[in-house]
Every structure is written in C-alpha cells, then in structure tokens.
C-alpha positions as CSV (number, residue, x, y, z in Angstrom):
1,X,137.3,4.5,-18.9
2,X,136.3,4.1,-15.0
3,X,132.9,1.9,-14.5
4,X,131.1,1.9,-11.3
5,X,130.0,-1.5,-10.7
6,X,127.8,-2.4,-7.6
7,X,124.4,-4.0,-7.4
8,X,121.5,-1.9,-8.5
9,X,124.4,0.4,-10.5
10,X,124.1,0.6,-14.2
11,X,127.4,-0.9,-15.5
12,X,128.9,1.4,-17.1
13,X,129.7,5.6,-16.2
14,X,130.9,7.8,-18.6
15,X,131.7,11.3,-18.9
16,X,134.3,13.8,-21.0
17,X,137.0,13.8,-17.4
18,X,137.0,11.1,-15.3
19,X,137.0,13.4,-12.2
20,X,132.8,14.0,-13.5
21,X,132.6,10.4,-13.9
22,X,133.5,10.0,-9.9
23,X,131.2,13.0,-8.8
24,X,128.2,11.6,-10.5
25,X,128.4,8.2,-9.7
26,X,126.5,7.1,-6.4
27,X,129.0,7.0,-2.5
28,X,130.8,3.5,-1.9
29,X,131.4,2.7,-6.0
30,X,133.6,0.5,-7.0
31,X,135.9,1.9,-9.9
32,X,136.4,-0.8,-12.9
33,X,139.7,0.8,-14.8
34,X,142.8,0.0,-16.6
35,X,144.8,1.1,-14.7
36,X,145.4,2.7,-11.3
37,X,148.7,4.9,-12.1
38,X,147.2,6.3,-15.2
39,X,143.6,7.0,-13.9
40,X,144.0,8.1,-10.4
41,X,146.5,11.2,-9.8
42,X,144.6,12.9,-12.3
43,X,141.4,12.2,-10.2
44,X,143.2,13.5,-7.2
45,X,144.9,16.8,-9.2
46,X,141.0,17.3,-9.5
47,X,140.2,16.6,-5.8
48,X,138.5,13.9,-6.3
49,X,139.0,10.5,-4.4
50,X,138.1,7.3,-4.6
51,X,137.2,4.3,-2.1
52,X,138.1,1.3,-3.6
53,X,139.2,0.5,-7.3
54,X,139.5,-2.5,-9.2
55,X,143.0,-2.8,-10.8
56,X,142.8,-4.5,-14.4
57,X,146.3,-4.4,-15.0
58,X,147.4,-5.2,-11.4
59,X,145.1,-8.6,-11.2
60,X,146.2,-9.5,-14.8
61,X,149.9,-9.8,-13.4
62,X,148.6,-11.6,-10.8
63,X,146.6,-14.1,-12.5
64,X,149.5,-14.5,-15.1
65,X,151.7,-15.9,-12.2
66,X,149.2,-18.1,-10.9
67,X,148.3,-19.5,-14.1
68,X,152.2,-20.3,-14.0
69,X,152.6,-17.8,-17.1
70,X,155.0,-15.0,-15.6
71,X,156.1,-12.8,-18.1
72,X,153.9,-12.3,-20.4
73,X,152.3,-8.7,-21.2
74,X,150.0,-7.8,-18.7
75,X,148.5,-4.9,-19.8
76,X,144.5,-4.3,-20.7
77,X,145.4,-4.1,-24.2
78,X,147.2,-7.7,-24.0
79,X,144.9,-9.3,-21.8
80,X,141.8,-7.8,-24.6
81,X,143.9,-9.3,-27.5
82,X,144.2,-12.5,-25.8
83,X,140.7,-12.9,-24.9
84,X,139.5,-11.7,-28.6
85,X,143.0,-14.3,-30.3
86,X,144.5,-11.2,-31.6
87,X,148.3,-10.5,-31.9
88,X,149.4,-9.7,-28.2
89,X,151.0,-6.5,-28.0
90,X,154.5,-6.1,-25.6
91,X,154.0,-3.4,-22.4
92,X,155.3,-0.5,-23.2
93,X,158.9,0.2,-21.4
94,X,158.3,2.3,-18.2
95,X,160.2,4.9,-18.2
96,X,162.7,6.2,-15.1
97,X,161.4,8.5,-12.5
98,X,162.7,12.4,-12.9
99,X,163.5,13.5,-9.8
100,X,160.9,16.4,-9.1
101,X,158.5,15.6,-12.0
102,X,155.5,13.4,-12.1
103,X,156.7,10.1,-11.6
104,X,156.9,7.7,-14.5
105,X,154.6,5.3,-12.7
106,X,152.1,7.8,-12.5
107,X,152.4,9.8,-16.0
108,X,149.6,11.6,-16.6
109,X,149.5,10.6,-20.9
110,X,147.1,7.7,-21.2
111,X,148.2,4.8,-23.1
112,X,146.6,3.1,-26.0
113,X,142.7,3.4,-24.7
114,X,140.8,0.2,-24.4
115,X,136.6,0.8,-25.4
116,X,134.5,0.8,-22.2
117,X,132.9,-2.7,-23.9
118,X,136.2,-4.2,-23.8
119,X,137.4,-3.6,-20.3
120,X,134.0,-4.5,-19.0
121,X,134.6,-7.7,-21.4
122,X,138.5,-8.2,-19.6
123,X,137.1,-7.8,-15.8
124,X,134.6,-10.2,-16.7
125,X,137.2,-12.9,-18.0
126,X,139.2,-11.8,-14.8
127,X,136.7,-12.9,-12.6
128,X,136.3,-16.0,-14.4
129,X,140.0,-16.9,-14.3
130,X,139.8,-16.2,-10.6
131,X,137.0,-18.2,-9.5
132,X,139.5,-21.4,-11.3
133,X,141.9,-20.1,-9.1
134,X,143.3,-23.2,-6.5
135,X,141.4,-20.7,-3.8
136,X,139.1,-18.0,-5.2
137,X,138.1,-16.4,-1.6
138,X,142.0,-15.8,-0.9
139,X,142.7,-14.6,-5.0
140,X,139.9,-12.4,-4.8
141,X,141.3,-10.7,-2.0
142,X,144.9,-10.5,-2.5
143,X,143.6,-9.1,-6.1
144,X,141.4,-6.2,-3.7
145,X,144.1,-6.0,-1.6
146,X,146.6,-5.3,-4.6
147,X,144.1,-2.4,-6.0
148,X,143.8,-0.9,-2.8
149,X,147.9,-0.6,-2.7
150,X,147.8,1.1,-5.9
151,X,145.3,3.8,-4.4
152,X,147.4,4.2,-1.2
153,X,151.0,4.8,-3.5
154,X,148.9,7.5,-5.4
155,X,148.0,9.0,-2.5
156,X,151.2,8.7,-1.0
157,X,152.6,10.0,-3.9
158,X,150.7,13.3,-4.1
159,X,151.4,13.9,0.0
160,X,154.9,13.5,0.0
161,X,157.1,13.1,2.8
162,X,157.6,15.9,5.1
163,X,161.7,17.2,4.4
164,X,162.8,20.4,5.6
165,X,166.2,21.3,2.8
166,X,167.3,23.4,5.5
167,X,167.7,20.5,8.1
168,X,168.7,18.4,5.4
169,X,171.9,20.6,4.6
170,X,172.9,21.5,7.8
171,X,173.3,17.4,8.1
172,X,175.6,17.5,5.5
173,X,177.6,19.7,6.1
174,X,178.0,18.9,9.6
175,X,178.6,15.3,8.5
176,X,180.9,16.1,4.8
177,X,182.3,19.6,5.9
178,X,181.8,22.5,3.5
179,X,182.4,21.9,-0.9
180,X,184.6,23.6,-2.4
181,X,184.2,25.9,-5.2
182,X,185.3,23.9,-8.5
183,X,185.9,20.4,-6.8
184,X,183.7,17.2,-6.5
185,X,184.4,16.0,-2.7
186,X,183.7,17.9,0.4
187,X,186.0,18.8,2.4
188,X,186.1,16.1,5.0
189,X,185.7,13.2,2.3
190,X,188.8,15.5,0.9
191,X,190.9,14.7,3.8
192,X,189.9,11.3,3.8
193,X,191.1,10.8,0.6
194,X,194.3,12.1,1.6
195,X,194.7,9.6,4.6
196,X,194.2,7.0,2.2
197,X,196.6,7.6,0.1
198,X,199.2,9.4,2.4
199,X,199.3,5.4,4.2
200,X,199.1,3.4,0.4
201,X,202.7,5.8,-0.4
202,X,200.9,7.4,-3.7
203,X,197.7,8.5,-5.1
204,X,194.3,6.2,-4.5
205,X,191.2,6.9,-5.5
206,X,189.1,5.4,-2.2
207,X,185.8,5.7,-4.3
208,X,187.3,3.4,-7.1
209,X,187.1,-0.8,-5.1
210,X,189.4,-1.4,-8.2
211,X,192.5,1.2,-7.2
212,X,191.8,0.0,-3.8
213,X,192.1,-3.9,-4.4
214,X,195.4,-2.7,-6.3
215,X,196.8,-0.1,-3.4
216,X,196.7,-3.8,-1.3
217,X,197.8,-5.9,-3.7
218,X,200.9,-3.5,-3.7
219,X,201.7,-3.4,0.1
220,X,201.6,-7.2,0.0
221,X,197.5,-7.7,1.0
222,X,195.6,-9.4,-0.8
223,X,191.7,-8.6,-0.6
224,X,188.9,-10.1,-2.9
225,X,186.6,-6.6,-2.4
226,X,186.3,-3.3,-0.2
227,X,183.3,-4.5,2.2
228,X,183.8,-3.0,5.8
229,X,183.4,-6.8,6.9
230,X,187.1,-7.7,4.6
231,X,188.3,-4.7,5.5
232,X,188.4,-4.9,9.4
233,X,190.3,-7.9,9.2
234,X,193.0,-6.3,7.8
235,X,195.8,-4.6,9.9
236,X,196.8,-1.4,7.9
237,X,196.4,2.5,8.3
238,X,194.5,2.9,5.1
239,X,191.8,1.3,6.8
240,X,190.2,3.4,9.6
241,X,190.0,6.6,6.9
242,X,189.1,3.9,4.3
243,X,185.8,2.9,6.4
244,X,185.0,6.4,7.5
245,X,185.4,7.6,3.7
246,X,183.0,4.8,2.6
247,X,180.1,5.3,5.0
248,X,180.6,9.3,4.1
249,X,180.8,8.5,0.4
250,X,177.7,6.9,0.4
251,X,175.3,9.6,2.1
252,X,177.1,12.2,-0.4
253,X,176.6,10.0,-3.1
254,X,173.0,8.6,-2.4
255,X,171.2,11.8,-0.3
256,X,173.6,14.6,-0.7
257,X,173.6,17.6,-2.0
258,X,172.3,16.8,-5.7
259,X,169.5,14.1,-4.2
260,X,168.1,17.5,-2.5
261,X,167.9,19.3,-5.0
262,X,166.7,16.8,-7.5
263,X,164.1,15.4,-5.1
264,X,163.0,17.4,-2.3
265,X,160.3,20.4,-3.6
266,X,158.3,23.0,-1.6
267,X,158.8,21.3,1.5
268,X,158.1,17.1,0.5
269,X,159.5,14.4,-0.8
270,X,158.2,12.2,-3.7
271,X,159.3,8.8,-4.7
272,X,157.7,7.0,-6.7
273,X,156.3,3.5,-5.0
274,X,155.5,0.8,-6.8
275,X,153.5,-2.1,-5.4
276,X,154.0,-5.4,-6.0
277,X,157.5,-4.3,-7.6
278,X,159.2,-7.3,-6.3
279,X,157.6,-10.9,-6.2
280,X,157.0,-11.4,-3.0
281,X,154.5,-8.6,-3.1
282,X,156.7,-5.8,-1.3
283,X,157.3,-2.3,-2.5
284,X,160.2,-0.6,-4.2
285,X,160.1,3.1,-5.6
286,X,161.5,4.1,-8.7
287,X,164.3,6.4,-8.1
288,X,165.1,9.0,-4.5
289,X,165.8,5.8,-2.3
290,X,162.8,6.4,-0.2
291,X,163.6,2.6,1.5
292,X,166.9,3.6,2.4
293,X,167.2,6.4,4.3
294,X,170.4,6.3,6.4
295,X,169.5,7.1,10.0
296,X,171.0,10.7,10.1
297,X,169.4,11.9,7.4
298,X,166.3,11.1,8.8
299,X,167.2,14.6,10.8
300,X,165.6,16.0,7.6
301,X,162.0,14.7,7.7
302,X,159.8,17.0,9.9
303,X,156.1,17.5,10.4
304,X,154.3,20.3,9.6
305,X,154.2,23.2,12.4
306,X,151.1,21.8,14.5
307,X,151.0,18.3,13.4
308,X,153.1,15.1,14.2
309,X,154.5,11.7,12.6
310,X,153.3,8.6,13.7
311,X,155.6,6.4,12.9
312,X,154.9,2.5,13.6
313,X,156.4,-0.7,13.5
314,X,155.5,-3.8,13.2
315,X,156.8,-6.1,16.2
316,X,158.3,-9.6,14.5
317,X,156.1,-9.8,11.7
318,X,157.7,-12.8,9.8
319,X,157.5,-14.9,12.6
320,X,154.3,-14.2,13.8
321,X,153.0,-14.4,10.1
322,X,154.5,-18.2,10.2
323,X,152.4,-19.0,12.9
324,X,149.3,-17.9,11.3
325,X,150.1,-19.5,8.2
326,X,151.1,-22.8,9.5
327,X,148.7,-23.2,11.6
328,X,150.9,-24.7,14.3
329,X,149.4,-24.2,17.5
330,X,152.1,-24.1,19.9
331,X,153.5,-20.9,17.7
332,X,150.3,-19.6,17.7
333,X,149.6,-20.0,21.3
334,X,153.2,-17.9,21.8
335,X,152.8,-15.4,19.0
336,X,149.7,-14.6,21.1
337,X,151.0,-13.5,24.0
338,X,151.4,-10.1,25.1
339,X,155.3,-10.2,25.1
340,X,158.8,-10.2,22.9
341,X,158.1,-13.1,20.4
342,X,161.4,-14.5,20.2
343,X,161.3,-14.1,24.5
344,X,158.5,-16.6,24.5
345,X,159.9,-18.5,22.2
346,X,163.3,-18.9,24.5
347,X,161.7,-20.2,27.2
348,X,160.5,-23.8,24.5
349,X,163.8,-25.6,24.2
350,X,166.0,-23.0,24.0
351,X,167.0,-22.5,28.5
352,X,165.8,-18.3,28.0
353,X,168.4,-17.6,25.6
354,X,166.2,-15.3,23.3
355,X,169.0,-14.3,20.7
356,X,169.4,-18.8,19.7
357,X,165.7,-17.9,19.7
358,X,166.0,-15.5,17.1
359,X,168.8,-17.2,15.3
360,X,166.1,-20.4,15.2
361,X,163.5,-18.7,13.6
362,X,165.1,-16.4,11.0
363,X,167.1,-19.9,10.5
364,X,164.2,-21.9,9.5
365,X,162.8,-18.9,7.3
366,X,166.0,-18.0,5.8
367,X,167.2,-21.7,5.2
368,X,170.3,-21.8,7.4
369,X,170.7,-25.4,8.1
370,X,175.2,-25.5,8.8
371,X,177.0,-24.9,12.2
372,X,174.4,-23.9,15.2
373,X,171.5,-23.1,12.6
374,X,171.3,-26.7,12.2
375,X,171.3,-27.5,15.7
376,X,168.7,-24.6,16.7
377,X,166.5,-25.8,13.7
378,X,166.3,-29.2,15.4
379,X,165.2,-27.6,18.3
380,X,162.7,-25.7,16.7
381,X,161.1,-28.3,14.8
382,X,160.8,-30.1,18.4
383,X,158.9,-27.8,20.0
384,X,157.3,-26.3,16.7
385,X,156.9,-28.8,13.9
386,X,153.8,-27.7,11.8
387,X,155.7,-24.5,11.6
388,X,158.9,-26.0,10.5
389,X,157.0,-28.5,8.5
390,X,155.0,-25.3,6.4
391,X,158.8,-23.9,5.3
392,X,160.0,-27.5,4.6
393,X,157.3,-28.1,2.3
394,X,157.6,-24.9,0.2
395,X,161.7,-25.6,0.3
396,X,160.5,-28.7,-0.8
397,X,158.3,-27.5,-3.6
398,X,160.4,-24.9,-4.8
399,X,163.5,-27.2,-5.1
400,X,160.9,-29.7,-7.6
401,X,160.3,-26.5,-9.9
402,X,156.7,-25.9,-8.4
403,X,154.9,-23.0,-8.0
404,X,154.9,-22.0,-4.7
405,X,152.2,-19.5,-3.6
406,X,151.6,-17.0,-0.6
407,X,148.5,-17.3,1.6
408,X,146.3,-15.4,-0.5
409,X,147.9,-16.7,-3.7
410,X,150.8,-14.7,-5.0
411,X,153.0,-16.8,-7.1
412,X,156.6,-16.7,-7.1
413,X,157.8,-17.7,-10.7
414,X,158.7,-21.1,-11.7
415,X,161.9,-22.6,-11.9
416,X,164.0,-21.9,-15.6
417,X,167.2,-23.1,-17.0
418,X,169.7,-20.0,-18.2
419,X,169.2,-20.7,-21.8
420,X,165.5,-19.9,-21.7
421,X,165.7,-17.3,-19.3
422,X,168.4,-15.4,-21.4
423,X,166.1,-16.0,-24.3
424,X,162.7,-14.5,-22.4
425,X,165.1,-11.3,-21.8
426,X,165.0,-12.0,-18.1
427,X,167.9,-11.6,-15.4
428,X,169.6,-14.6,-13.9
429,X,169.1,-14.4,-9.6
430,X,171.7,-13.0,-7.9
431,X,173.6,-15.5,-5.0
432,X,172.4,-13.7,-2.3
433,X,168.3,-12.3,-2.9
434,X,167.6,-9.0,-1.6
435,X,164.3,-10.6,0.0
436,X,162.2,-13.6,0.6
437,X,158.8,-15.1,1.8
438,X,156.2,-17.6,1.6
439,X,153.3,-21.0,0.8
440,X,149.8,-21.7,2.2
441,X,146.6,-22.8,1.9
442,X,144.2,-23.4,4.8
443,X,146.0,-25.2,7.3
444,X,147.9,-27.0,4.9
445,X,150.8,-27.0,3.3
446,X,152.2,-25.4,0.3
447,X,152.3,-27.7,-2.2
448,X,151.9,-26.1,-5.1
449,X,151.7,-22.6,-3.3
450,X,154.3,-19.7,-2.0
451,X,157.4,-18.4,-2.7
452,X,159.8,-14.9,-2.1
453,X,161.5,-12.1,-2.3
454,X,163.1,-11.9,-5.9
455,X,163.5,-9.5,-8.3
456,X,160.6,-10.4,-10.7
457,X,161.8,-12.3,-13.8
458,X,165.1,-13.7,-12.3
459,X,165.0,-17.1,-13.5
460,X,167.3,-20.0,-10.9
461,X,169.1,-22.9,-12.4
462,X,170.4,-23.8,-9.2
463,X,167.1,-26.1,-6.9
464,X,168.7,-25.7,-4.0
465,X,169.2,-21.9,-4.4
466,X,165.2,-21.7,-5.3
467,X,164.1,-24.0,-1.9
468,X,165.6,-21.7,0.1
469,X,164.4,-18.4,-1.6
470,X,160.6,-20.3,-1.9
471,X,161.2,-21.1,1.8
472,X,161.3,-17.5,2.5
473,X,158.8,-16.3,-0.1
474,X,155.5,-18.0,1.6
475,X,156.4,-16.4,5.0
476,X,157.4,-13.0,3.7
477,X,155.3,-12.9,0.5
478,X,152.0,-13.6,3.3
479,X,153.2,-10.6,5.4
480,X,153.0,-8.6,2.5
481,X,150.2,-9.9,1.6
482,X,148.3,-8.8,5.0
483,X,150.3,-5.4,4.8
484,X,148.3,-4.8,2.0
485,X,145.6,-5.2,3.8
486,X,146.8,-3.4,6.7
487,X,147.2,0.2,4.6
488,X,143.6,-1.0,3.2
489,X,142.2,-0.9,6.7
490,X,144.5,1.9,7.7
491,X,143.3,4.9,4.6
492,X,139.5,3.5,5.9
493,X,139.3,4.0,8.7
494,X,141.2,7.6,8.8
495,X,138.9,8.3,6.1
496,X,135.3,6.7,8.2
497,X,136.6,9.1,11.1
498,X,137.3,12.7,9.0
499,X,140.7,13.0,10.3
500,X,143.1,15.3,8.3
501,X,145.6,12.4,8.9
502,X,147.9,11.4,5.8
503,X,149.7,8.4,5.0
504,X,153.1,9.2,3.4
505,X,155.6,6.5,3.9
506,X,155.0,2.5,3.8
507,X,158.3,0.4,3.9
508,X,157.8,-3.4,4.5
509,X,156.8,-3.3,7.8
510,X,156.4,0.4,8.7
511,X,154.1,3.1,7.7
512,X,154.1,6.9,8.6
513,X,151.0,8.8,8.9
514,X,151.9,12.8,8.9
515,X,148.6,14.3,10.7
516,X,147.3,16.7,13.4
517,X,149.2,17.2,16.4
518,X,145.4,16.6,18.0
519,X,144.6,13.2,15.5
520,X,148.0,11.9,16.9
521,X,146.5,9.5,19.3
522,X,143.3,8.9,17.4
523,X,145.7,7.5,14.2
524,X,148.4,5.4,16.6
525,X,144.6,3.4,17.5
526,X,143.7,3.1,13.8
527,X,146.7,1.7,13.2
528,X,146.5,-1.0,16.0
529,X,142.9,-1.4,15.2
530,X,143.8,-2.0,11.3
531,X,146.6,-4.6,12.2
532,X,144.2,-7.1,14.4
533,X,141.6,-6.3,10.9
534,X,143.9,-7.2,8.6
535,X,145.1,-10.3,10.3
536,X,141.4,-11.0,10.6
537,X,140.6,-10.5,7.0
538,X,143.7,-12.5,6.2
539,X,144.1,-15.4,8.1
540,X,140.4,-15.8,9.5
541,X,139.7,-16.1,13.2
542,X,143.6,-16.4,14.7
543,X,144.9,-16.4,18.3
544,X,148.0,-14.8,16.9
545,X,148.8,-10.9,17.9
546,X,150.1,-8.1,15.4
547,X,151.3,-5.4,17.6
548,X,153.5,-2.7,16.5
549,X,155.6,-0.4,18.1
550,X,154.6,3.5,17.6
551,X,156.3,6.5,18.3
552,X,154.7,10.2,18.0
553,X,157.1,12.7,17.2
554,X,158.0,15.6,15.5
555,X,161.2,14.2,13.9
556,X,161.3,10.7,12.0
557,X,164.9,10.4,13.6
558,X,163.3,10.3,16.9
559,X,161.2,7.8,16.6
560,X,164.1,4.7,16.9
C-alpha cells in the first residue's frame, strides 16, 4: 500500500485503488511502496503518475550488498520477517517476459500483501540501516537514484519504442531474400548453406559450430570454434559464405521474422528493462534484445508523423567518470576541456598519438597490464597517478576478497570459493565478464568500496580474475550510478517544462527521447542540462565535463 510521506503529511494514504490514493494525496509526495513494478503500471493504465517513489524492495537489495549479505531474499515480505525474527521467505521466481504481453517485471497480480504498519515499520529500519552505511549522503542517493530508475523503466515500458513492421520487413527481406513456403531458411541464408557445403564436398549444417568444427577437421583444419576472428585466419572457400551466413543467421535468428511478430504491437516495441539487473548497476531487459539492435535493423524504429528521436550519447563516459572519482587533478583538468578526451589525453606522454591514448585508459580500466598495455599504463600512471592509483586500489581490494563499492555505494559481491557458491545456487563467473566498473569514497580510495560488471550472483575463485573485474566495477558501476541520476534529471525536467516529450530507450550510455518535432531542440538542452546536474548531484562541485553527442532525426539508423 503506497504512503505519502513528506513533512506536514500524515503518514499513511489509503484508498480501495492506488490510482485514488495518488489523486488525493497533496503535489510533490513521495510514494513509500513495495514495490515499483507491481504498483506503478497500474497507476499509469489509470493515468496517473508519480514524481518520485521510494523503492522498498529495490533499497533492500542494495543494503543487502552493502551489508556484504548478497543473496539473500530481498523482498518486503523477507526484509518484514527479518525485522520481526520470523522464518524468511525465498522471492518468488520471476517469471520470463512474453513477447507482447505485460512484462513479467511488471505483472499486474500483486504478491503476498505486506500491512501498511509493516512497510512503514520496513522503510523505517531501511533508513536506519542506511544512515550505518560507510557514507549515508551517497547510500541515500544511489537508493533515490535506484527508485527513480524503476519509475523511468515503467514508463519506458508503457511508451514503447517507435517500430514501423513494415520497414522492419522490408529489411529482411532485402537482407535474407524471400521464405519459402514449408522451409525454415530464407532464401539467401538457403544459398549460403549451399556454398558451404558445395566447398566442405557433402552436407553441413553452417548453423550447427559442431558440423562445422567436424567439416574442418575433415579437410585437414583444425579449429577450436566458429568465431569470425578463427575463421579469417583460415585459407578455405567455406569461409567467405560461412561468415556472410553467420552475420545473416543471427539477424534472422535474433530480430527476424518471428521477433516481429512476437514483439513489435500497434506500432512500438516493449522490452522489458530491468534496472540494476546486473551488479554494476546497468540495465538488461528481459527478453526482445532491446540492447542489441544490429545497426540495420535500426531502419525499423521511426518517429511518429510530426515528431522526432533525439537520440544522445554520452562522449567517453568511463574515463571522464575516473576523473571525477579519483579525484586526480591533472585528469580532471583534461576531462574538462571542451575537446576529444582521449585527444587531450595524447598530447600528456603519449607524442599526439590519441588511439595509445585510448588503449592507456581502457587499459588501466580493463586491467590490461602484457605487451604495449603495460608500457602505456606506465605512462599513464606518470602523467595521471591518482587516477591509476583509484583502479589499483580497488584491483587491490578485490583480489584480498573485499567489498569494493561504487561512488555512491553499490557493492559488487564478495569473493566465494565454488563449493559454496554451487551450494547458494549461484553461477560460477564466466572468463571473459560481459561488463565492469568501479570504488570511491571522497577523494579517497576504494578500500573497502567498488566493483563491476558481473552477472549478479557469479561467485570467482580465481583473485586475480576478481581485481580485474573490481577494477572495472568502481569506474563503470559510478557511471551507472550518475546515469541514474541523469534519467532522474532527464523525466524532471521534461516534466517541469510540459513537454509531450517521451523517454523510450536508455542503454548504458544512451537514451532516446521520442517527442514533438517542435520540443526537439528544447529536449537535446534538457538532456545536456541533466548531464552537468547529475554529475553535480553525484560527484559534488567538479571541473570535469559530461557532454554527449545528439542527433535529431527521424530514423534511429541515422543518428550514427
């Protein structure tokens, strides 16, 4: 049950709907409730929104982590029964998105209610737990921050991304050729197919790595996969219509014809994002593959007749996030300049050679320390030590089993050996992580602070492995942290100014607002006003720039 909660306010709002609840209560409440994805699309089926929510179950997963107790339920119920020494119930499984149904995040059926007395009695013990926090100020608002997310993916949600089908098949066939009746493949994978095998001597199946490792094997080539990478090195005829077939396989497989008709509906598309689904803090959706949309297909996503995209992105956030973290103040003093970062950053050590500039900085975030990453780390830590010194540190700490925090205080797991892992139900971490961020505290390092970008629950039995991924978690776990923010600052101010404007896509470091072809210029502002906010909010009073490069147009494939 929602509870508006500001000075003056009684504590508690009731009514039969929540959608009442919201109408009666006085303008600029804040909303005290269980849950985000199970309170607010019903507010908005109603037409009702809200300005800013506290999330009970989102801070509880937070607080867990810092508290170094990641995994445990973090639902209202289990936070209640803890607080009260009853038997902790486990979440309930969430269940997969259905392409063109509500999504699973944000089902509609309410979960075991929790009395208004007892979530009132849980958001106090929340703010409690956060003011024992190792910073309260930053907790506080990366647990704001997190709510606010959780409004913006509802909203985003029920908006949808722009799709016109018709584009959308016109793409494929243009790319795949026509389907026949009563066969799988198109025809151009068809032919493909045929290549393939027509050079192997007999039948291969190119969508099968397997047949293919086996087709080699045969002609006397021995291959360990079917990456392009392995592939090119290889001097046979399978492997031009081999490539081609793969990179056609996957847009038929992943946004063909079957992803259209499962997930585009009257005119939008809607995946289902969850914040916060990794650890570092960045999104994921559940199901459609909204974060990886091949280039062509964006062909498909169109604005409205009359209105536009802005589509912006943010210029060399991980870098610039390093400077504001680490405090270092010959990073800051470039990352403030009204130029290419890694530009600036060429002319300090590296004779104007901006791509060893590049390679230095994503070296020292990533962890490469072999060949020329070790030499362009040395000359990074020369001209910017405080900065290397801030990724050490959390290398450092993640290697010793600490927890390593973001800025504001996300937590990335702690260190755990395979046997307790496999017994806590939780996936080992993969070689290679799909992301990574970072540490901090106020000009300091991360000692006992930051971390990555890491499936939440993989456990690492391998230090080394963890220094680098905890390395990479305080730098990219921050800049999710102040992208939170960002879409926080972003849905305000659109809102302040009564523009028509919507925000309908958010990936990592880019966001697209679908509005007016008249608000076009008014929302590419907001959006460079929200950046310098949010770094503001975030990092305090900071010489260092957040500019993003934005492109108006009419088509999303336009806009790079």
């Amino acid at each position: 049950m929602p509870a508006a909660t500001r000075p003056g306010a009684p504590p508690v709002v009731s009514a039969a709907e929540p959608a009442d609840a919201v109408r009666a209560a006085p303008p600029g409440a804040r909303w005290v409730w269980r849950s985000t994805a199970a309170v607010y699309p019903r507010l908005l089926a109603a037409g009702v929104r809200v300005d800013r929510c506290y999330d009970v179950e989102a801070a509880e997963l937070l607080l867990l982590g810092h508290e170094g107790r990641f995994g445990e339920p973090r639902s209202a119920a289990a936070a209640w029964a803890r607080l009260t020494g009853a038997p902790v119930p486990p979440d309930p499984p969430q269940r997969a998105a259905e392409p063109g149904t509500q999504s699973s995040l944000f089902d509609p059926r309410p979960a075991a209610a929790l009395a208004p007395a007892a979530l009132l009695a849980v958001y106090a013990d929340q703010m409690r737990r956060h003011e024992a926090t190792t910073r309260p100020d930053r907790m506080r608002l990366l647990t704001a921050a997190e709510s606010a997310g959780f409004l913006v993916a509802a909203e985003m949600n029920r908006a949808g991304l722009p799709w016109r089908a018709d584009v959308h098949r016109a793409v494929l066939t243009e790319l795949l050729g026509e389907r026949y009746a009563g066969r799988g493949e198109p025809r151009r994978l068809a032919e493909l197919a045929d290549r393939v095998s027509a050079a192997f001597g007999r039948r291969v199946r190119p969508d099968l790595p397997a047949d293919v490792v086996r087709a080699f094997a045969e002609a006397g080539i021995k291959v360990r996969s079917t990456r392009r990478w392995e592939l090119q090195e290889i001097d046979h005829p399978a492997v031009e219509p081999l490539i081609a077939y793969k990179k056609l396989y996957r847009i038929y497989t992943a946004h063909g014809w079957s992803w259209l008709q499962d997930w585009v509906h009257e005119g939008r598309f809607r995946p289902e994002y969850v914040p916060g689904g990794t650890v570092t803090g960045r999104w994921v959706t559940n199901g459609g593959g909204a974060l990886q949309i091949p280039k062509v297909i964006r062909r498909a996503v169109v604005a409205d007749p009359g209105w536009r995209l802005v589509v912006a992105d943010a210029d060399q956030l991980e870098p610039r996030v390093l400077a504001a973290i680490s405090r270092d103040p010959g990073l800051m003093e470039v990352a403030g300049r009204a130029e290419d970062l890694y530009t600036s950053i060429s002319r300090q050590g590296f004779s104007g050679d901006r791509d060893q500039a590049k390679l230095a900085v994503l070296g020292a975030v990533y962890g490469q320390t072999s060949g020329d990453g070790l030499k362009n780390l040395a000359a990074l830590r020369r001209r910017f030590p405080r900065a290397v010194a801030y990724v050490d540190d959390a290398a450092r700490a993640g290697e010793e089993g600490r927890l390593v925090r973001t800025w504001l205080g996300r937590t990335c797991p702690p260190a755990a050996g395979a046997g307790e892992a496999e017994e806590a139900g939780l996936p080992q971490e993969p070689d290679q992580p799909a992301d990574a961020t970072g540490p901090g505290g106020p000009g300091g390092g991360p000692g006992g602070t930051s971390a990555g970008d890491w499936t939440p629950g993989y456990a690492s039995t391998n230090a080394r492995a963890r220094g680098r991924f905890t390395r990479n978690f305080v730098v990219q776990g921050s800049a999710a942290d102040w992208a939170l923010l960002l879409l926080a600052a972003l849905r305000q101010a659109t809102a302040a100014a009564g523009l028509r404007a919507e925000l309908v896509f958010f990936q990592h470091d880019e966001v697209i607002v679908h509005c007016p072809a008249e608000e076009a210029e008014a929302v590419a502002a907001a959006i460079r006003e929200a950046a310098g906010r949010a770094a503001r909010i975030a990092f305090g009073e900071t010489p260092v720039r957040f500019p993003f490069t934005t492109a108006v147009v009419e088509c999303y494939a336009d806009a790079k």
